[in-house]
C-alpha positions in Angstrom: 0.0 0.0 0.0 1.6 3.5 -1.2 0.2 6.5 0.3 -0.4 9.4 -2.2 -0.2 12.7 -0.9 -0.7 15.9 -3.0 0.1 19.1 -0.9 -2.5 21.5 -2.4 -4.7 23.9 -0.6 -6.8 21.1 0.7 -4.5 18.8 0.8 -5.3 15.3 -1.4 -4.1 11.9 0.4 -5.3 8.3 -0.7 -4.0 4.6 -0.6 -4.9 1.5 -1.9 -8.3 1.2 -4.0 -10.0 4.7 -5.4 -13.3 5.7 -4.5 -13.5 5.8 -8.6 -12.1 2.2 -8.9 -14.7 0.0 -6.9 -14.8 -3.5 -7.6 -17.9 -5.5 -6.7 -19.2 -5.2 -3.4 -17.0 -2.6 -2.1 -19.0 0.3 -0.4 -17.3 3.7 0.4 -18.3 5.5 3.9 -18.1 9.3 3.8 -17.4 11.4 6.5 -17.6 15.3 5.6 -15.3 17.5 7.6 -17.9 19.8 8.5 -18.5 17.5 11.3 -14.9 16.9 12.2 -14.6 19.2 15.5 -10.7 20.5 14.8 -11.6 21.7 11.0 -15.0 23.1 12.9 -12.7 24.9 15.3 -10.2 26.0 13.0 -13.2 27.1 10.4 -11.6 25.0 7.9 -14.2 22.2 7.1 -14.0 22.1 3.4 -12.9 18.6 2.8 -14.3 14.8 3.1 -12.7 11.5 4.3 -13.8 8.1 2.2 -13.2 4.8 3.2 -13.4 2.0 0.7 -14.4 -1.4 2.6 -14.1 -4.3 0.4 -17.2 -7.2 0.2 -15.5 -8.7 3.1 -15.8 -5.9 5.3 -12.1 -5.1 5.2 -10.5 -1.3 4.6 -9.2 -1.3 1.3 -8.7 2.5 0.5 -8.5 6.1 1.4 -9.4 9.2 -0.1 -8.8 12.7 2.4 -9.5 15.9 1.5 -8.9 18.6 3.2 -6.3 19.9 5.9 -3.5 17.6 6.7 -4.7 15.1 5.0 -1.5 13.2 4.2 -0.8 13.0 8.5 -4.3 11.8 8.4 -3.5 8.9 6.1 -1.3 6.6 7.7 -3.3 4.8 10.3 -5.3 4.0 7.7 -2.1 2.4 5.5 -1.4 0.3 8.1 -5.0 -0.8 8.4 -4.8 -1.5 4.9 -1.9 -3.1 4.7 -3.0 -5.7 7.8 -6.6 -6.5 6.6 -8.3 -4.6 9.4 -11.8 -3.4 9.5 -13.6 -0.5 10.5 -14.3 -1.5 13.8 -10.6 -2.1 14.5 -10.5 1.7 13.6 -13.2 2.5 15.5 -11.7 1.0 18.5 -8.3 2.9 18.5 -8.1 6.4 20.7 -6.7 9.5 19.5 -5.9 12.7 21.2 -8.7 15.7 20.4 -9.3 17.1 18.6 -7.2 16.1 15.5 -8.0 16.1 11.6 -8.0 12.4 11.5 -11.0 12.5 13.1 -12.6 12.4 10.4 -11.1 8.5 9.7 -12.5 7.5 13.1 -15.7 8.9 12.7 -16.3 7.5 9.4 -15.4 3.9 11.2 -17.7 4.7 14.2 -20.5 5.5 11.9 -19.9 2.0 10.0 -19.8 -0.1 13.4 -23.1 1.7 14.3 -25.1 1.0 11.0 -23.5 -2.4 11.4 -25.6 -2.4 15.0 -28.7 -1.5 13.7 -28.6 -4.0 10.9 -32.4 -6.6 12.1 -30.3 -9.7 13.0 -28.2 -7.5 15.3 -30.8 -5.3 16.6 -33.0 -8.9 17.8 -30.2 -9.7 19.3 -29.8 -6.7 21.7 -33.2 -6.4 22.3 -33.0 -10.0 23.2 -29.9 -9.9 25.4 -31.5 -6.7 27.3 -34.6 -8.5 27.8 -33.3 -11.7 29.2 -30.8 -9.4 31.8 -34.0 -7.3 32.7 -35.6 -10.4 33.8 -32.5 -11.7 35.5 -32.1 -8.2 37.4 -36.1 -8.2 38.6 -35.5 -11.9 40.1 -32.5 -11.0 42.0 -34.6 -7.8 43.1 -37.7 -9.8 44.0 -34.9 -11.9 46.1 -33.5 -9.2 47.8 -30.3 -9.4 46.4 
C-alpha cells in the first residue's frame, strides 16, 4: 500500500483502491469534515474523508480531502496493509481534537449501522430483555 499525498490547498491523500475504482461489493463511507470538531474549530471544514471497505468488510482504501490530510492517512495504511476493518479503527483512541477525526468517525458510523442491521438489533433487544428479567429476580430476592 503506497500512500499518495498531494500538498494543495486542501490537501489530497489516498492509498490502496479509489473511490472511482470499486470492484464488486465494495461500499465507500463518507465522513464530511464539517462534522470533524478540529476543522470546525479552526473554520476549515472544506474537505471529506472516504473509506473503501471491500465485500469482506475489510479497509481497502482512502481518499482525504482537506487539511492535513497526508498526516491523516497513515493509520489508515497500516489498516490496509493488515486487513483490518472499520471496527478495528473505531476501537483505536486519539488525542482531540485532530483532523483524523474524520477517519474515526467514518469507522464509528460504520460499526453503528452495522448495530442497527435486524439480525443485530433482535439480538440486543433479546440480550436486554433476558438481563431485565434476571435483574427483577435477584430484586424480588432481595439481592
Amino acid at each position: 500500500t503506497v500512500p499518495r499525498v498531494t500538498y494543495t490547498q486542501p490537501e489530497v491523500a489516498a492509498a490502496g483502491v479509489s473511490t472511482s475504482d470499486l470492484g464488486a461489493g465494495m461500499r465507500v463511507l463518507t465522513w464530511e469534515h464539517a462534522h470533524v470538531d478540529r476543522a470546525v474549530a479552526e473554520d476549515r471544514t472544506a474537505g471529506v474523508t472516504r473509506l473503501v471497505v471491500d465485500r469482506r468488510g475489510r479497509i481497502a482504501g482512502v481518499t482525504i480531502v482537506g487539511p492535513r490530510a497526508g498526516e491523516s492517512l497513515a493509520e489508515v495504511v497500516l489498516a490496509i496493509d493488515r486487513g483490518l476493518r472499520p471496527r478495528d479503527l473505531a476501537g483505536v483512541i486519539h488525542a482531540y481534537p485532530t483532523y483524523s477525526d474524520g477517519v474515526w468517525n467514518a469507522a464509528i458510523a460504520e460499526v453503528q449501522d452495522s448495530l442497527r442491521a435486524p439480525l443485530v438489533a433482535h439480538g440486543v433487544r433479546l440480550l436486554g430483555g433476558v438481563r431485565r428479567s434476571w435483574l427483577d429476580g435477584r430484586r424480588r430476592l432481595g439481592r
